[in-house]
C-alpha positions as CSV (number, residue, x, y, z in Angstrom):
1,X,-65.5,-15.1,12.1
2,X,-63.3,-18.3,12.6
3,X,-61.9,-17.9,8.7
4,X,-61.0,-14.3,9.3
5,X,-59.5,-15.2,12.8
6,X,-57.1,-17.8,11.3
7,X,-56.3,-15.3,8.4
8,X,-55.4,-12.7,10.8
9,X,-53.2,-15.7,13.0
10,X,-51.6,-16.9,9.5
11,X,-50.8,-13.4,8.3
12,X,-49.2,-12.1,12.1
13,X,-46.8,-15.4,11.9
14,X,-45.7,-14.6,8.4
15,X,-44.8,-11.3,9.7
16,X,-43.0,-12.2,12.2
17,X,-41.4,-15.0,10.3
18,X,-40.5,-11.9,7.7
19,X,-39.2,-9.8,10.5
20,X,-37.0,-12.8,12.0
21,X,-34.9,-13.0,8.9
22,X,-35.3,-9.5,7.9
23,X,-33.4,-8.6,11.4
24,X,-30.9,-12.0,10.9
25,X,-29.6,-11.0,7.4
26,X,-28.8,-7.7,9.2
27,X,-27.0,-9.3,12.1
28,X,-25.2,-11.3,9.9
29,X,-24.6,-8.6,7.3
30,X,-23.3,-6.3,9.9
31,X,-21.3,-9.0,11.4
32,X,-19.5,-9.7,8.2
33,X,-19.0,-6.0,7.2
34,X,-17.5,-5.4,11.0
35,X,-15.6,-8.3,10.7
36,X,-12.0,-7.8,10.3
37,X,-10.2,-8.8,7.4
38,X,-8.1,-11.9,8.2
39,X,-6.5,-12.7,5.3
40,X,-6.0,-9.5,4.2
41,X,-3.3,-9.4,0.9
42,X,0.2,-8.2,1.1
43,X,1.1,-5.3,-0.4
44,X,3.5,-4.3,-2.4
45,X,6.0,-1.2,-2.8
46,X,8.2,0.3,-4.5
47,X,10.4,3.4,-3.2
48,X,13.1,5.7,-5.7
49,X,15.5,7.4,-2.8
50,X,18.0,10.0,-4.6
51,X,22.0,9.5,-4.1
52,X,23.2,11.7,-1.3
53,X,24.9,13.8,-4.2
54,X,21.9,13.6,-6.7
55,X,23.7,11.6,-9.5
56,X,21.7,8.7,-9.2
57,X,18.8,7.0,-7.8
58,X,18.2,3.5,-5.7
59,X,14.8,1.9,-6.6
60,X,13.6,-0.8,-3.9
61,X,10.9,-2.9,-3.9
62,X,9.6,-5.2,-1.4
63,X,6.4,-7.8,-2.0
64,X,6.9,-8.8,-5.2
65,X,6.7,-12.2,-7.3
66,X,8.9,-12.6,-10.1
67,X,9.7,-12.3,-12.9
68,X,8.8,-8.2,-13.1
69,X,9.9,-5.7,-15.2
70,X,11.2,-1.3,-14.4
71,X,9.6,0.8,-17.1
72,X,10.5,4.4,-16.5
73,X,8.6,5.4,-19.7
74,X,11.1,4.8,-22.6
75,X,12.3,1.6,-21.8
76,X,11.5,-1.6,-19.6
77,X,13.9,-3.7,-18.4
78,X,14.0,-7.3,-15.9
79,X,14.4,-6.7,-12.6
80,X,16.1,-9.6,-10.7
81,X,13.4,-10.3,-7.8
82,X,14.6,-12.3,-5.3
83,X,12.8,-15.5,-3.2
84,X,11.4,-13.3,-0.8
85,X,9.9,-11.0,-3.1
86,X,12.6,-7.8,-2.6
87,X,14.4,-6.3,-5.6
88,X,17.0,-2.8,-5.0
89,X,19.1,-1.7,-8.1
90,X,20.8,1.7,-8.8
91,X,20.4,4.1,-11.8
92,X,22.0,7.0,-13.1
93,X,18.8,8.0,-14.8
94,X,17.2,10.5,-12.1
95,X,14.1,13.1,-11.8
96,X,11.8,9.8,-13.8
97,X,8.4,8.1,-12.9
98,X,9.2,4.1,-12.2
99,X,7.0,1.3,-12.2
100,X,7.1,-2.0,-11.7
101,X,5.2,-4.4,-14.2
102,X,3.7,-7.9,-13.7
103,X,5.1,-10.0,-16.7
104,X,2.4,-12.7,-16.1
105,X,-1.4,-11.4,-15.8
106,X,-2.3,-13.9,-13.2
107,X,0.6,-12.3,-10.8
108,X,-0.9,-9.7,-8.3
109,X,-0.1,-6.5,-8.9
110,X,-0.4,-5.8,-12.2
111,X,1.3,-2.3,-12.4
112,X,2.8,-0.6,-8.8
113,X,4.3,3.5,-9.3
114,X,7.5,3.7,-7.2
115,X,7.5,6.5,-4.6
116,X,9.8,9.0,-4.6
117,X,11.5,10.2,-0.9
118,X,13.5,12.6,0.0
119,X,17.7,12.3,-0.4
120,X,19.1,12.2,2.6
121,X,21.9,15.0,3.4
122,X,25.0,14.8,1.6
123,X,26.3,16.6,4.1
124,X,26.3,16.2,7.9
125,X,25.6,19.9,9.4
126,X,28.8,20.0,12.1
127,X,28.7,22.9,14.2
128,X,30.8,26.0,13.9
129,X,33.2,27.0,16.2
130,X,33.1,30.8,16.0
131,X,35.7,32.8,18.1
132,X,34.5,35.5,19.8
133,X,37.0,38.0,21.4
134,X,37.3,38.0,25.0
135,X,36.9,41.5,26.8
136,X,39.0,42.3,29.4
137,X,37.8,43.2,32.3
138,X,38.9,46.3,33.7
């Protein structure tokens, strides 16, 4: 009865032991999972805004390391990156997907597809000064 006694003890603490780190991986794998991202990575972005009379397009970029490169699908070209990572060039070429390419593999961001936005108005709605005739009164 002893022997089975201590068995019974033995077995009860290895459970529990079992239990304790069972329930701490989980505390600690919640904990991580909740915890927020501190050193979260920029981003970067690219962004194609139309002319105001449609003949060309301005591409801007912002978090960027150089050197990069525009490819718009025929041709690829250097874009001139600056020291904080910002770029913004004009072309005549519109209605065309962009992208900007890492020329380096170890850079971040491989490959990043330019948004396109909306043009602003070319022109400023003013508004019209309609006469009406005045009606005499009688």
């Amino acid at each position: 009865m002893g022997a089975t006694l201590m068995y019974l003890h033995i077995r009860l603490n290895t459970r529990r032991a079992l239990a304790s780190l069972f329930a701490g991986s989980l505390v600690l794998s919640g904990a991580i999972a909740l915890t927020p991202a501190a050193s979260a990575a920029p981003t970067a972005s690219c962004t194609v805004t139309p002319g105001p009379n449609n003949t060309y397009v301005t591409i801007s970029g912002e978090g960027f390391t150089a050197p990069r490169t525009l490819n718009d699908g025929e041709s690829t070209v250097p874009l001139d990156v600056d020291g904080t990572g910002h770029f913004l060039l004009k072309r005549f070429q519109k209605n065309v997907d962009y992208t900007v390419l890492a020329v380096n593999e170890d850079q971040p961001f491989t490959f990043v597809n330019c948004k396109v936005v909306k043009a602003p108005n070319s022109q400023n709605p003013t508004p019209s000064t309609t006469r009406t005739p005045h009606h005499q009164r009688r």
